[in-house]
Biopython code that builds the backbone (N, CA, C, O; Angstrom):
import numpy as np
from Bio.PDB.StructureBuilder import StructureBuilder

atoms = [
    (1, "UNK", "N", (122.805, 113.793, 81.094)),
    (1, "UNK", "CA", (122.572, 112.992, 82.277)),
    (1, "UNK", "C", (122.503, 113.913, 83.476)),
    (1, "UNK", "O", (123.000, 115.035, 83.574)),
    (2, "UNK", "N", (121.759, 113.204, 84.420)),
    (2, "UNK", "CA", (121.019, 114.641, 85.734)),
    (2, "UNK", "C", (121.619, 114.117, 86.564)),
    (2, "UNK", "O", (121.690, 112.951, 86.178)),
    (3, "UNK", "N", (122.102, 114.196, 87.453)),
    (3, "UNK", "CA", (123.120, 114.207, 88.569)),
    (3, "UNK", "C", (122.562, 114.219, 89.992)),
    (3, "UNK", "O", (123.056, 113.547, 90.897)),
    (4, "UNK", "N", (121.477, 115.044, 90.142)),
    (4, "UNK", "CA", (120.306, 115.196, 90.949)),
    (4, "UNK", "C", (120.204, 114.540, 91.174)),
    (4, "UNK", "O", (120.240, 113.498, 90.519)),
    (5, "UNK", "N", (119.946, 114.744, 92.594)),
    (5, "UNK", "CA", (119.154, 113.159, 93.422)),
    (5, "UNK", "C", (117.881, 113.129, 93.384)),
    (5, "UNK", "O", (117.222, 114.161, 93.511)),
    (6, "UNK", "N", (117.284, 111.832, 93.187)),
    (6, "UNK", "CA", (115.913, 111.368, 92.846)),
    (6, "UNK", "C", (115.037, 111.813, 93.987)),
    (6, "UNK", "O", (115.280, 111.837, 95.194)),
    (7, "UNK", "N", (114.006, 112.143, 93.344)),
    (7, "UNK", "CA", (113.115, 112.341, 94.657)),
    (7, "UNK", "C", (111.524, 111.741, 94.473)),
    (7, "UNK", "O", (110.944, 111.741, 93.388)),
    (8, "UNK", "N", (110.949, 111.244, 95.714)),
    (8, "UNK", "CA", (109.633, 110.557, 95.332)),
    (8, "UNK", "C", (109.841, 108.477, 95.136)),
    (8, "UNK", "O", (110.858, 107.797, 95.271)),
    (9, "UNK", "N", (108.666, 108.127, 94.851)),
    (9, "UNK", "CA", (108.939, 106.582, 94.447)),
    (9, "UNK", "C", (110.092, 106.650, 93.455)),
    (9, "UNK", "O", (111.268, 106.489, 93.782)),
    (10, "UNK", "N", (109.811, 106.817, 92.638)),
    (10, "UNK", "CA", (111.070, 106.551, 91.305)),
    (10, "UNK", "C", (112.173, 106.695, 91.888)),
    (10, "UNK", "O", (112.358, 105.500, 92.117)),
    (11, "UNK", "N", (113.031, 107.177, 92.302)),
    (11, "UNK", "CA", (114.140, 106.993, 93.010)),
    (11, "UNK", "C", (113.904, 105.816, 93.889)),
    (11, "UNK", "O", (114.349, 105.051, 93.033)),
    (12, "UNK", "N", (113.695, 105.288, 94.526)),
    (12, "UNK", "CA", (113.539, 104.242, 95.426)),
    (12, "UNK", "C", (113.957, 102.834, 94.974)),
    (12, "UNK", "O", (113.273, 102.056, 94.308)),
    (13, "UNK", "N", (115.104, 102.654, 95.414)),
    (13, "UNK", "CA", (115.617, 101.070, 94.644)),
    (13, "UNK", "C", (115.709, 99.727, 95.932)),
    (13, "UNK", "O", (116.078, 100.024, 97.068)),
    (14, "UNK", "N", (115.441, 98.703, 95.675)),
    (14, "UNK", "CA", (115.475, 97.983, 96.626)),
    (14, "UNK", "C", (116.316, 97.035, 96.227)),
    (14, "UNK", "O", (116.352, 96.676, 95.050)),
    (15, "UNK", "N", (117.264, 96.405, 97.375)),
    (15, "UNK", "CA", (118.421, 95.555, 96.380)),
    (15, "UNK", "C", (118.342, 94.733, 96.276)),
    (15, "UNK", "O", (119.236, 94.171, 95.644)),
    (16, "UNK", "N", (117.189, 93.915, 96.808)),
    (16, "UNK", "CA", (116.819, 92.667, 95.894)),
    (16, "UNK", "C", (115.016, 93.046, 95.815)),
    (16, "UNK", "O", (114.238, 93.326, 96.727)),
    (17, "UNK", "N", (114.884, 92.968, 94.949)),
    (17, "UNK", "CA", (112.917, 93.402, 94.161)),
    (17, "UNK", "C", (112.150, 92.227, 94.649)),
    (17, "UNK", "O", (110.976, 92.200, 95.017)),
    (18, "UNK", "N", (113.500, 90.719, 94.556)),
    (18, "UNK", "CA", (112.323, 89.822, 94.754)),
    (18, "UNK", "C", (112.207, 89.186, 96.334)),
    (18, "UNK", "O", (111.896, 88.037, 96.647)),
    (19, "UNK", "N", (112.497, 90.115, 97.054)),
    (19, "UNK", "CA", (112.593, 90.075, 98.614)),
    (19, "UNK", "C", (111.053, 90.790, 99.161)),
    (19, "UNK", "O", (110.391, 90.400, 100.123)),
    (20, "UNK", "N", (110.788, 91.733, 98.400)),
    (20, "UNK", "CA", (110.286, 92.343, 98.600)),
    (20, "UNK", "C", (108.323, 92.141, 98.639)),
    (20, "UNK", "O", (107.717, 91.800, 97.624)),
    (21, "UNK", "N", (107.568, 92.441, 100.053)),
    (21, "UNK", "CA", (106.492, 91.368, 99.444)),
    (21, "UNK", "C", (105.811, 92.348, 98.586)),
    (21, "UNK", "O", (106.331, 93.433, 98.328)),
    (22, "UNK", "N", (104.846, 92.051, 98.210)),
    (22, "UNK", "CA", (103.794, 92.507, 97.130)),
    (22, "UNK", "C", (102.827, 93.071, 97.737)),
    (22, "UNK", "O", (102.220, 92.652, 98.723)),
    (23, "UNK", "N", (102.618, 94.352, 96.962)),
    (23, "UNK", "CA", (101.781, 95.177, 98.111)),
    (23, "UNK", "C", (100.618, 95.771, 97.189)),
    (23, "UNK", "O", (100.863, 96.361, 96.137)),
    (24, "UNK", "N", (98.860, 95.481, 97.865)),
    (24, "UNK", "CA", (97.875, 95.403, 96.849)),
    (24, "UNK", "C", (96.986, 97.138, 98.019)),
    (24, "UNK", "O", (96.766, 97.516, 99.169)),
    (25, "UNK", "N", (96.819, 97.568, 96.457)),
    (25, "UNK", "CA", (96.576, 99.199, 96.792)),
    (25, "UNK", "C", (95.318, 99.316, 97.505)),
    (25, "UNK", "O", (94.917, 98.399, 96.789)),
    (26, "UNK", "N", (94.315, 99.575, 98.238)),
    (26, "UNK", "CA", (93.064, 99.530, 98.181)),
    (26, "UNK", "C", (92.704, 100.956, 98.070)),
    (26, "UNK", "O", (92.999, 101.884, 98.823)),
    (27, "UNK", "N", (91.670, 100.944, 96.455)),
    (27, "UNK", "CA", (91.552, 102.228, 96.218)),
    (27, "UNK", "C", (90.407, 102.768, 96.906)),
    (27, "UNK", "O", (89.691, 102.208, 97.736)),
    (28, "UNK", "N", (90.298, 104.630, 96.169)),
    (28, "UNK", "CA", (89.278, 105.828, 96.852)),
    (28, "UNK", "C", (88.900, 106.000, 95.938)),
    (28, "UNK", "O", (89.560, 106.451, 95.002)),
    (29, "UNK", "N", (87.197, 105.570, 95.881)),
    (29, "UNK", "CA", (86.321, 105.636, 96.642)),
    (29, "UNK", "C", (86.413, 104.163, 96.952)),
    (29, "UNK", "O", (86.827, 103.558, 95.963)),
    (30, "UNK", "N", (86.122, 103.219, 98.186)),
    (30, "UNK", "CA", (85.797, 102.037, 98.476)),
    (30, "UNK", "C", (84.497, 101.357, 98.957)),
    (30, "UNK", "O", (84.172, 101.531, 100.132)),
    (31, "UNK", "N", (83.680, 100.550, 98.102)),
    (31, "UNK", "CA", (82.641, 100.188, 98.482)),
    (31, "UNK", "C", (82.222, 99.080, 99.126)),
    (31, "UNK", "O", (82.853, 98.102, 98.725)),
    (32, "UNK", "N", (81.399, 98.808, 99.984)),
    (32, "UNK", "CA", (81.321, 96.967, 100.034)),
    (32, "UNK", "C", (81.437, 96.370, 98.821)),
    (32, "UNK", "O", (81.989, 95.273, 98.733)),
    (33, "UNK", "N", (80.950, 96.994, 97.770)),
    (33, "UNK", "CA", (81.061, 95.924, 96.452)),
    (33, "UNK", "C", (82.781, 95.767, 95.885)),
    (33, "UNK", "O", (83.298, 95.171, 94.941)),
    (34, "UNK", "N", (83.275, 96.573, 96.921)),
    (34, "UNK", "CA", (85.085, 96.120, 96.224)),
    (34, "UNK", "C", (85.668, 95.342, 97.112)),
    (34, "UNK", "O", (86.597, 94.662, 96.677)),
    (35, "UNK", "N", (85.435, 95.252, 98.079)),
    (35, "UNK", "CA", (85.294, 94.618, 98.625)),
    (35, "UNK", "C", (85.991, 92.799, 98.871)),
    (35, "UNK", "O", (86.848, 92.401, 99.661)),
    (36, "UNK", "N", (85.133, 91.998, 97.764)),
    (36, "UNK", "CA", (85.200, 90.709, 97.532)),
    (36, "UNK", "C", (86.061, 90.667, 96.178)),
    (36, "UNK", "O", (86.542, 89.632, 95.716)),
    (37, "UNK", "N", (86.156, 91.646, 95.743)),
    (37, "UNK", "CA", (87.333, 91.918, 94.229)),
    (37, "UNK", "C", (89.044, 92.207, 94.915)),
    (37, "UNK", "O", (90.128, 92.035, 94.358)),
    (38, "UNK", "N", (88.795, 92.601, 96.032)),
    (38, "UNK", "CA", (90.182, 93.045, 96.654)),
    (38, "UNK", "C", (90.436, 91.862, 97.336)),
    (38, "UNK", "O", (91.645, 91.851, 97.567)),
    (39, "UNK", "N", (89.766, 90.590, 97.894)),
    (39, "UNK", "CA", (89.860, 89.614, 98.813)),
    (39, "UNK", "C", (90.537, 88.686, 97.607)),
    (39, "UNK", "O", (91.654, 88.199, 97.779)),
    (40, "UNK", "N", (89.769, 88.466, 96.342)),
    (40, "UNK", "CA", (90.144, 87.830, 94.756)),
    (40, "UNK", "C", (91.560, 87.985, 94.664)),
    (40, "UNK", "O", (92.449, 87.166, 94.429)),
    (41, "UNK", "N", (91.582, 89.365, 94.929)),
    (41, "UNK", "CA", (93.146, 89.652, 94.263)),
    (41, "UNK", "C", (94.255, 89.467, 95.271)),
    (41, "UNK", "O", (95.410, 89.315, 94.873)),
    (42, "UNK", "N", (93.955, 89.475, 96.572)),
    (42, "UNK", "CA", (95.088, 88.806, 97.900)),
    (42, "UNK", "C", (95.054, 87.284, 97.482)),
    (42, "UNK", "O", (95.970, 86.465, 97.557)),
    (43, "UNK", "N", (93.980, 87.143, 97.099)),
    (43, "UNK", "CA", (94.127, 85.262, 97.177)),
    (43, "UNK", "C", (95.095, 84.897, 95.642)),
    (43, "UNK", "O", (95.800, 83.944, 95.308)),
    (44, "UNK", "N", (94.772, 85.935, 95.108)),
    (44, "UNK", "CA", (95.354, 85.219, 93.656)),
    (44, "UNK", "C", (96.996, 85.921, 93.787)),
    (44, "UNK", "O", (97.806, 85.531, 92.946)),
    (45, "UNK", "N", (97.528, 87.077, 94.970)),
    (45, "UNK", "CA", (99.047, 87.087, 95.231)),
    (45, "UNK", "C", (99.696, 85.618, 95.885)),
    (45, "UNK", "O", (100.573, 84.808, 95.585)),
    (46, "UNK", "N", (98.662, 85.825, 96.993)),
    (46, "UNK", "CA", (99.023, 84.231, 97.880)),
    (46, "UNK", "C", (99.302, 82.973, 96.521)),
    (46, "UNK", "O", (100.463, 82.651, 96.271)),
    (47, "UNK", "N", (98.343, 82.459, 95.869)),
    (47, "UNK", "CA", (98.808, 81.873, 95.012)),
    (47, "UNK", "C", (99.907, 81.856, 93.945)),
    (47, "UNK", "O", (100.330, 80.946, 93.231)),
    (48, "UNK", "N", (100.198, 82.998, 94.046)),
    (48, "UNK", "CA", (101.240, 83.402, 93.272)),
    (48, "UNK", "C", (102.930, 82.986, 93.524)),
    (48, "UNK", "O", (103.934, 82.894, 92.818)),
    (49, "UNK", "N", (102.537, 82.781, 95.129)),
    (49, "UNK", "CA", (103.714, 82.901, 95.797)),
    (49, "UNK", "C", (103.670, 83.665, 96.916)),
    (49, "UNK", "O", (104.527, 83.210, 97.674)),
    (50, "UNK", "N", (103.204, 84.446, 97.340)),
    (50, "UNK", "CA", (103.488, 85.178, 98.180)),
    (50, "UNK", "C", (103.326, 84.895, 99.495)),
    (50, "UNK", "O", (102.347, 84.167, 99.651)),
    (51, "UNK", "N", (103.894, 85.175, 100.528)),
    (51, "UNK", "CA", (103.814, 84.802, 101.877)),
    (51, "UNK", "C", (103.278, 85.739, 102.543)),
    (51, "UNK", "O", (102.381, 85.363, 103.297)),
    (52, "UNK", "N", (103.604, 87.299, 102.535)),
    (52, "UNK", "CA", (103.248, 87.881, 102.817)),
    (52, "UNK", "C", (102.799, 89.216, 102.235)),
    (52, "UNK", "O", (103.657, 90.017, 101.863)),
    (53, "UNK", "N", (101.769, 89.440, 102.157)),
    (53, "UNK", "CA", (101.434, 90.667, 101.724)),
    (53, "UNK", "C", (100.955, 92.411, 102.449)),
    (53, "UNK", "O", (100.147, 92.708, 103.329)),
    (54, "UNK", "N", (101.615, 93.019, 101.838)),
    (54, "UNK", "CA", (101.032, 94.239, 102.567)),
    (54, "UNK", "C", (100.067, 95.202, 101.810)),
    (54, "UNK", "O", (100.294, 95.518, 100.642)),
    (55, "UNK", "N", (98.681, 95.791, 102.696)),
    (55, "UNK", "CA", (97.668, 96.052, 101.908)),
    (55, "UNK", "C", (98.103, 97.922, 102.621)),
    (55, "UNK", "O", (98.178, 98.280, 103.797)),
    (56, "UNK", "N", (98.324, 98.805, 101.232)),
    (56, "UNK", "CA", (98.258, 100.048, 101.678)),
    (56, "UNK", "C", (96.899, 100.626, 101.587)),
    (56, "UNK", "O", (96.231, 100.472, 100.564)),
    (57, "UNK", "N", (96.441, 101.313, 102.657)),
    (57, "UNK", "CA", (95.625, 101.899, 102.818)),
    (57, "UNK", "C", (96.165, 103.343, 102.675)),
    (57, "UNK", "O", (95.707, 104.136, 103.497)),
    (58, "UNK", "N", (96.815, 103.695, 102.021)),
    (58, "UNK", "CA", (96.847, 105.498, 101.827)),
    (58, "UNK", "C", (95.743, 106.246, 101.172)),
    (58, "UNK", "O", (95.250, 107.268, 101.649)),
    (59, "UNK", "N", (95.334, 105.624, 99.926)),
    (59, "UNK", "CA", (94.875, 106.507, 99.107)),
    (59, "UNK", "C", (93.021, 106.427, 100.064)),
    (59, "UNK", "O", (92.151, 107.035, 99.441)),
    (60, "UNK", "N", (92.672, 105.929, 101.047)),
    (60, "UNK", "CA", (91.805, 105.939, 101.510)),
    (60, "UNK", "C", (91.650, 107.209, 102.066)),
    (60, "UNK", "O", (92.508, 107.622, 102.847)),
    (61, "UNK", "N", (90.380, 108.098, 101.686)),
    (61, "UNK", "CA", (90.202, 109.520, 101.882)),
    (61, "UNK", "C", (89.018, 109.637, 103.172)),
    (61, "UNK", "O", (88.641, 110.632, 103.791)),
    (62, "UNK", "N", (88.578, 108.068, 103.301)),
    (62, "UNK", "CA", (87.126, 108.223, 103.892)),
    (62, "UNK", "C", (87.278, 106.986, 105.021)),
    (62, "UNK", "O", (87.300, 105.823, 104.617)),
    (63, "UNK", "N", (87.384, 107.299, 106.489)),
    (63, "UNK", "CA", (87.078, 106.175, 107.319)),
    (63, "UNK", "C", (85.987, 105.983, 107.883)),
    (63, "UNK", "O", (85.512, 106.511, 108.889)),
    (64, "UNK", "N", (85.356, 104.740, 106.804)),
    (64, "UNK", "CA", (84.120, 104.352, 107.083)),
    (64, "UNK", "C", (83.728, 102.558, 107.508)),
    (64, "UNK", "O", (84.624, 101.797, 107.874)),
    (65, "UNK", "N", (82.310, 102.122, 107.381)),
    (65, "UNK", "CA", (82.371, 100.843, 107.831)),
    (65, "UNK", "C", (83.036, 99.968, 106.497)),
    (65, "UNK", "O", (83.664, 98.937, 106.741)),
    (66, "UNK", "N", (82.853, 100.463, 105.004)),
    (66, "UNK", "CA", (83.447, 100.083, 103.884)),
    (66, "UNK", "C", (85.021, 99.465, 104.149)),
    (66, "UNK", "O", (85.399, 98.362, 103.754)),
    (67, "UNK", "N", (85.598, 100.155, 104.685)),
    (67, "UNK", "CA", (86.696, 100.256, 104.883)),
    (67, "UNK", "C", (87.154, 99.276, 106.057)),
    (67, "UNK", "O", (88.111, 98.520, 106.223)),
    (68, "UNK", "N", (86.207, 99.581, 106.676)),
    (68, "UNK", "CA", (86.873, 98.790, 108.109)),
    (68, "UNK", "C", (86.234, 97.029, 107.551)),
    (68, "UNK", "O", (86.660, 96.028, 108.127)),
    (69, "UNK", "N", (85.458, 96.952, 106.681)),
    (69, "UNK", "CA", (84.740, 95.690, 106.275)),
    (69, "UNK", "C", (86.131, 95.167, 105.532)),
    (69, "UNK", "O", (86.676, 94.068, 105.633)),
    (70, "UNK", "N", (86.443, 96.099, 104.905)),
    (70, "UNK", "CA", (87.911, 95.412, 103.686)),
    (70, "UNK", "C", (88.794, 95.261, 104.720)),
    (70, "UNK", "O", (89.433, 94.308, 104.274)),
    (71, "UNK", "N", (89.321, 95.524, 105.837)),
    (71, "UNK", "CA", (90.903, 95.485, 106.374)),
    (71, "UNK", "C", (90.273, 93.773, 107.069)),
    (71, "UNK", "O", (90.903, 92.717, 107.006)),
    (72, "UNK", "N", (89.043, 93.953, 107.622)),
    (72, "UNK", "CA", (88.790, 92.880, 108.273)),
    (72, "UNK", "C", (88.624, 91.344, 107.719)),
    (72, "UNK", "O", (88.844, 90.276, 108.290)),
    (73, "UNK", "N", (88.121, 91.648, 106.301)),
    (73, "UNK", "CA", (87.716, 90.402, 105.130)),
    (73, "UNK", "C", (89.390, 90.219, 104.489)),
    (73, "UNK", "O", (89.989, 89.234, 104.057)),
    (74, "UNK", "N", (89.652, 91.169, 104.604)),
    (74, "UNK", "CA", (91.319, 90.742, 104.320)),
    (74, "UNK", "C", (92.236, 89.855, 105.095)),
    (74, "UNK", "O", (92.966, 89.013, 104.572)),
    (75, "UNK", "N", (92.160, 90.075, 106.275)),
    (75, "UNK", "CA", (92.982, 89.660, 106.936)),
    (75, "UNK", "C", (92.474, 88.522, 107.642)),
    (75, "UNK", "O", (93.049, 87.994, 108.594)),
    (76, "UNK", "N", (90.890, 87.992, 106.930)),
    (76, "UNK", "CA", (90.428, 86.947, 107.228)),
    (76, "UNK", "C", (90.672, 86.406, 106.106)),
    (76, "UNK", "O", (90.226, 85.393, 106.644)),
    (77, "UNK", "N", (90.933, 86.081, 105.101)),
    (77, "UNK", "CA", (91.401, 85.792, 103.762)),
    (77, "UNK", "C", (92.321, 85.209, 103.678)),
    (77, "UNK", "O", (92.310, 84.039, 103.296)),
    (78, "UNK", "N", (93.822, 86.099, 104.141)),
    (78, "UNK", "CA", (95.070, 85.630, 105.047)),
    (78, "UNK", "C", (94.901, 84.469, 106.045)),
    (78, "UNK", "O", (95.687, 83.532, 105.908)),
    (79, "UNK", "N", (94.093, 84.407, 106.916)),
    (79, "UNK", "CA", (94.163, 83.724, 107.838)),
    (79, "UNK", "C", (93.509, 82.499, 107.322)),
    (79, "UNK", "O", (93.713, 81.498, 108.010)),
    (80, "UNK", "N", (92.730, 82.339, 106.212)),
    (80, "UNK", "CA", (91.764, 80.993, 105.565)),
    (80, "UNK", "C", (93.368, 80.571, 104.796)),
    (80, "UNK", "O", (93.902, 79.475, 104.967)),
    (81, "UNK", "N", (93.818, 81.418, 104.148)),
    (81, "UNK", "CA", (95.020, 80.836, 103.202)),
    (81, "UNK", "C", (96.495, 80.582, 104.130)),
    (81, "UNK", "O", (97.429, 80.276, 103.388)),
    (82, "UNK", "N", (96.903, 80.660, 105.746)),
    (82, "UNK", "CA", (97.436, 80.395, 106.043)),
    (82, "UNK", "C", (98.549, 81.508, 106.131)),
    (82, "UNK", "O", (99.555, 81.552, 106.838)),
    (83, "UNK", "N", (98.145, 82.239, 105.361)),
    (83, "UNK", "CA", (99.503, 83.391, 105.007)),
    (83, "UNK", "C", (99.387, 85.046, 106.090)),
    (83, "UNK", "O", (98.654, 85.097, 107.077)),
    (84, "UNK", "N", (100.286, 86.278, 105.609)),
    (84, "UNK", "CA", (100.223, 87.186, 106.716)),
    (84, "UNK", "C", (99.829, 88.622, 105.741)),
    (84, "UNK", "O", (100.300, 88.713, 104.608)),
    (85, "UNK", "N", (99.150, 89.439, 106.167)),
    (85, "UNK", "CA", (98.506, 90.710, 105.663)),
    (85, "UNK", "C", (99.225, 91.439, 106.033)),
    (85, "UNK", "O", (99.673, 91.011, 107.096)),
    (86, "UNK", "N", (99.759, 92.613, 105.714)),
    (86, "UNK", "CA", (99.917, 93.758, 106.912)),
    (86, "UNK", "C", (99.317, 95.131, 105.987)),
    (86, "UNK", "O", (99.442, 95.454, 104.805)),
    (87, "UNK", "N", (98.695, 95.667, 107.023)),
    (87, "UNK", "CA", (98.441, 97.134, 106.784)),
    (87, "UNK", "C", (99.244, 98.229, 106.657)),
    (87, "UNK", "O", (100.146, 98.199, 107.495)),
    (88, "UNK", "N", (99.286, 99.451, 105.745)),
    (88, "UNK", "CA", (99.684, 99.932, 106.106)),
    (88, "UNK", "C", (99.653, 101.622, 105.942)),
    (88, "UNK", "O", (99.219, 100.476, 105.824)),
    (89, "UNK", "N", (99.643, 102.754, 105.839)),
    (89, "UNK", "CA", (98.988, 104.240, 105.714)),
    (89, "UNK", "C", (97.326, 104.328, 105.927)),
    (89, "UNK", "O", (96.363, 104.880, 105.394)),
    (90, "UNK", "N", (97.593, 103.485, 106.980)),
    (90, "UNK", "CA", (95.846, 103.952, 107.573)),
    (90, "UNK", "C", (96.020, 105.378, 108.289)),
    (90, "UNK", "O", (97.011, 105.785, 108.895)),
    (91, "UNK", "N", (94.796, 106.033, 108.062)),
    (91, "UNK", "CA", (94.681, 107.630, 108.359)),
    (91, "UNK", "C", (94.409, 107.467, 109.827)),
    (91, "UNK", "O", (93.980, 106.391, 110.242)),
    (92, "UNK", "N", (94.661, 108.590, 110.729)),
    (92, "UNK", "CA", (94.456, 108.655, 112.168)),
    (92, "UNK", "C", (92.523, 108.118, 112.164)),
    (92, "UNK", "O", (92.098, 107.335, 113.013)),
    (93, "UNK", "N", (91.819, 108.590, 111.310)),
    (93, "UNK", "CA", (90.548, 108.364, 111.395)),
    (93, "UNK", "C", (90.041, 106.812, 110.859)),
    (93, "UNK", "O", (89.033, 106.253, 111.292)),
    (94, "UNK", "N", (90.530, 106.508, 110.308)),
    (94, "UNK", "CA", (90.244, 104.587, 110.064)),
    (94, "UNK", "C", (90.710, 104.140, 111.321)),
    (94, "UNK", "O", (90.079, 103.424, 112.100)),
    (95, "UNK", "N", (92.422, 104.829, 111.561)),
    (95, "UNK", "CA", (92.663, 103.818, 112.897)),
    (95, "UNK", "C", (92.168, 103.358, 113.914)),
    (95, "UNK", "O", (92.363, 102.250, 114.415)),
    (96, "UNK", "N", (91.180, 104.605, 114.431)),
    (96, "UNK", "CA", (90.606, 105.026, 115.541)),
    (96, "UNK", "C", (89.232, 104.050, 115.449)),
    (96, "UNK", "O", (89.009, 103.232, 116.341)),
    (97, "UNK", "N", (88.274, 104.216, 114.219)),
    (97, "UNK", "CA", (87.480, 103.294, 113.445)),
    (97, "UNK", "C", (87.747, 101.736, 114.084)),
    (97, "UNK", "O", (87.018, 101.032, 114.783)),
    (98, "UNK", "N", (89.130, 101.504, 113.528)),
    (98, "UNK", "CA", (89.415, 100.037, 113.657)),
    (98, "UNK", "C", (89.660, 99.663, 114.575)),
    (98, "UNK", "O", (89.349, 98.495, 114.807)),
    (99, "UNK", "N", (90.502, 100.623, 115.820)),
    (99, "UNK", "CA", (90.305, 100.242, 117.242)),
    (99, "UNK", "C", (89.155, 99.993, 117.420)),
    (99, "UNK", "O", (88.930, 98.793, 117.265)),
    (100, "UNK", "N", (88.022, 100.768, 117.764)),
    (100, "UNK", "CA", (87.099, 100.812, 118.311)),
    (100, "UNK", "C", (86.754, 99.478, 117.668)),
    (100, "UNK", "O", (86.736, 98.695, 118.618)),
    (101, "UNK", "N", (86.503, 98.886, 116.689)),
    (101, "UNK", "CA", (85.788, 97.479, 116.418)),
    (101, "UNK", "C", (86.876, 96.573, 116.987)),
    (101, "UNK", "O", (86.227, 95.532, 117.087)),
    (102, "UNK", "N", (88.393, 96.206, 117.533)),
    (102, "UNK", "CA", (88.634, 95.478, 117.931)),
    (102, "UNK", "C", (90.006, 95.092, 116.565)),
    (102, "UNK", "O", (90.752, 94.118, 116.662)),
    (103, "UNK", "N", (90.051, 96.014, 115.490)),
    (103, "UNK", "CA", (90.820, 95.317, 114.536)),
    (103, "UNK", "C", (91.646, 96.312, 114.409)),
    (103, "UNK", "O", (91.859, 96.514, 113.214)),
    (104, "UNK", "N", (92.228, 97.048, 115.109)),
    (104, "UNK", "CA", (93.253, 98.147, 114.998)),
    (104, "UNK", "C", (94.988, 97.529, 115.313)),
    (104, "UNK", "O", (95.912, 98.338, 115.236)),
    (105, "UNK", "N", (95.225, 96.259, 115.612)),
    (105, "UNK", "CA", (96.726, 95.743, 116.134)),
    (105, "UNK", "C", (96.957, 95.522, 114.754)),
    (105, "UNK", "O", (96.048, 95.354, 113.942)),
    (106, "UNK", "N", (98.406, 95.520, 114.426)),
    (106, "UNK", "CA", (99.051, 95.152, 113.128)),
    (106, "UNK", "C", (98.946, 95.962, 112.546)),
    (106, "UNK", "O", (99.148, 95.613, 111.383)),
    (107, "UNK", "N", (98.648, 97.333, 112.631)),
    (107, "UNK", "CA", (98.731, 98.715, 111.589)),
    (107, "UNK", "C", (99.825, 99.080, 111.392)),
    (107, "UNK", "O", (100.351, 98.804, 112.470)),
    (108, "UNK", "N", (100.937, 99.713, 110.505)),
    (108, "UNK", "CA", (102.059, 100.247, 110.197)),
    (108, "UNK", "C", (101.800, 101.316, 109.516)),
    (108, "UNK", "O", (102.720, 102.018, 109.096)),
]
sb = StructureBuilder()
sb.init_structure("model")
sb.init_model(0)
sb.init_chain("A")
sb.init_seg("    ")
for serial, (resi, resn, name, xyz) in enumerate(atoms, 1):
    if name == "N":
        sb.init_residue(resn, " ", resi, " ")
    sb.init_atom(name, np.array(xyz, "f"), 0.0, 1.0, " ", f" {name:<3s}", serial, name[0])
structure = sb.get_structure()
C-alpha cells in the first residue's frame, strides 16, 4: 500500500458524487457537424435529472466560429429546457472570440 499522496484527477474525491453536476466534455477537433450531437447529449443529461450542467471546454485546441457556434447552441438548449449550462476551461483565445460576439459572461 502507497502512502503517497495522489496526484492529478484520480485523487480527487468529492463527498457527496451525487451533488455534483454532470459535466459533458466538448471534444478536439470540433465541427459544426458536432455540434447538434453535443446539444443531444445536454438534452438527454437534463432529462436525466440534471439541473445543471457544466460544459468543459479544455480539450479545445482551436478558437474558432465551430466553437463559438457550440457554447452558443448550448446554452440555447439550456435555456429551451429551462435548466443552467456553465462553461468552463475556455482558452484566453475562445474567450476573447466569445466576447467579441456578445457570449463571453458565464465563463469559469
Amino acid at each position: 500500500m502507497n502512502s503517497a499522496p495522489r496526484r492529478g484527477l484520480i485523487g480527487v474525491e468529492a463527498t457527496d458524487p451525487a451533488q455534483q453536476p454532470p459535466v459533458l466534455v466538448v471534444p478536439d477537433p470540433l465541427t459544426f457537424a458536432d455540434v447538434p450531437l453535443l446539444c443531444e447529449r445536454l438534452r438527454g443529461l437534463y432529462g436525466a435529472g440534471a439541473d445543471v450542467v457544466v460544459c468543459d471546454l479544455t480539450a479545445l485546441s482551436r478558437a474558432d466560429l465551430a466553437a463559438v457556434e457550440a457554447v452558443a447552441r448550448l446554452r440555447l438548449t439550456a435555456r429551451r429546457a429551462g435548466r443552467r449550462v456553465r462553461m468552463r476551461g475556455a482558452g484566453a483565445g475562445l474567450v476573447a472570440l466569445l466576447d467579441l460576439a456578445g457570449l463571453g459572461s458565464d465563463l469559469a
